[in-house]
C-alpha positions in Angstrom: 26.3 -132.6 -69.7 26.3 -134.1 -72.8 25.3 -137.5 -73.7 28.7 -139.4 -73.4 29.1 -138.3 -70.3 25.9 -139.1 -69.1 26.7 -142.5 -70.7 30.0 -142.6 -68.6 28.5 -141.8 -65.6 25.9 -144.7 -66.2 28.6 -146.9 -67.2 30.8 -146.2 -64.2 27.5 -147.1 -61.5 26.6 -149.8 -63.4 30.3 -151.4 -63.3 30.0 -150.3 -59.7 27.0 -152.3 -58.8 28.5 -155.5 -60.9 31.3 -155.1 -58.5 29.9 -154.9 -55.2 27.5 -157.9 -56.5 30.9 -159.9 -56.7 32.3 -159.0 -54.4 29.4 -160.0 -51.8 29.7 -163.8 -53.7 33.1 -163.7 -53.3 33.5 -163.0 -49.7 30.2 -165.3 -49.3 32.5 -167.9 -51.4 35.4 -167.4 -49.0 33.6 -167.5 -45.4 31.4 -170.9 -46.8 33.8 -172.3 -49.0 34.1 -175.9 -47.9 38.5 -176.5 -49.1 41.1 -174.6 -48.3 41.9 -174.4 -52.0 38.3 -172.5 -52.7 39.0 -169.8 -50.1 42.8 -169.1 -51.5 41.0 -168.9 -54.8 38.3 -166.3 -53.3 41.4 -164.4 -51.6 42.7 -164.3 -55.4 39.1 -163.0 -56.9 38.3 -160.5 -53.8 42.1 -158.8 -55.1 41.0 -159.0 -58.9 37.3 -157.0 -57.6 39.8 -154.9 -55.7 41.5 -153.9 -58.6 38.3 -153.1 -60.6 37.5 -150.8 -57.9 40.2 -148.8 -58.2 40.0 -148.6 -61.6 36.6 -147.4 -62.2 37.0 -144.7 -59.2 40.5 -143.7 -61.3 38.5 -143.2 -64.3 35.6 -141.4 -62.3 38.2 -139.2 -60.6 40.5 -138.7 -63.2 43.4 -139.5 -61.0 46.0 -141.7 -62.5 47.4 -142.7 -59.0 44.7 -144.9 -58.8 45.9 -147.0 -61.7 49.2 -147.1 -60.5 48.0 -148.5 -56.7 45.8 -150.8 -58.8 49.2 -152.1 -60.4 50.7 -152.6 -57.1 47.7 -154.5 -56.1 47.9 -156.8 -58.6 51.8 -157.9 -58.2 51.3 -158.2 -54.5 48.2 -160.3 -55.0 49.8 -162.7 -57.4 53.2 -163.0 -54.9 50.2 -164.1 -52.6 48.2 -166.1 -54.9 51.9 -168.5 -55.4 52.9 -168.1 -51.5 49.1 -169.9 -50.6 49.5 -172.7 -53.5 53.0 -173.5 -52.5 51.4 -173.8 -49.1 48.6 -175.9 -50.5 51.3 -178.4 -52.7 53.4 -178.7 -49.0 50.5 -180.1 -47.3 49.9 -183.0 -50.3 46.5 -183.8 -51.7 45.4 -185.6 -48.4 46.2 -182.5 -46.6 47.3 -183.7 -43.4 48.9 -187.0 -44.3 52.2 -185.5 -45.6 52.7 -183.7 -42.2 52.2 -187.3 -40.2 54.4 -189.4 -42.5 57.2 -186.7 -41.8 56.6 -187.3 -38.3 57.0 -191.4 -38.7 60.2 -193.2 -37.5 62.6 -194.5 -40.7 61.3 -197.7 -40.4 57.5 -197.3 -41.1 58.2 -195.2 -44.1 59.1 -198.2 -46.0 
């Protein structure tokens, strides 16, 4: 081996290890997370770790299918990342409170 491989190979376990390290504050992020708003926006970082992963194991495999799942992941996490703040903006800022004036005869709206 010579020395930029060895220097790869270092590279790749040390990207590795940054990424399992965020991904365990992540998920730690999304299971304590005390809004709904921080836990869609853990969802969003757990994809973006997600992504790295593939990446580095393309590059450490040499397969490009990787990449190209890595893509796919991306697109499907953004469509998610918009579906969960549409859902956020429905609710209103005080959460609840847009669902119970909905529920409000016409006269009390006013």
């Amino acid at each position: 081996m010579s020395a930029g491989e060895h220097f790869r190979e270092f590279a790749e376990l040390v990207a590795l290890g940054l990424l399992s390290l965020s991904f365990l504050l992540t998920l730690f992020r999304f299971v304590v997370g005390p809004t709904l708003p921080d836990r869609v926006l853990a969802l969003d970082l757990l994809v973006t770790v997600g992504i790295g992963y593939l990446a580095v194991i393309g590059v450490r495999t040499g397969f490009t299918l990787y990449l190209d799942i890595a893509i796919a992941l991306g697109l499907v996490g953004f469509l998610a990342t918009v579906a969960f703040a549409r859902f956020i903006m429905s609710r209103g800022p005080a959460g609840e409170e847009s669902i119970e004036k909905d529920q409000q005869p016409e006269a009390e709206k006013t």
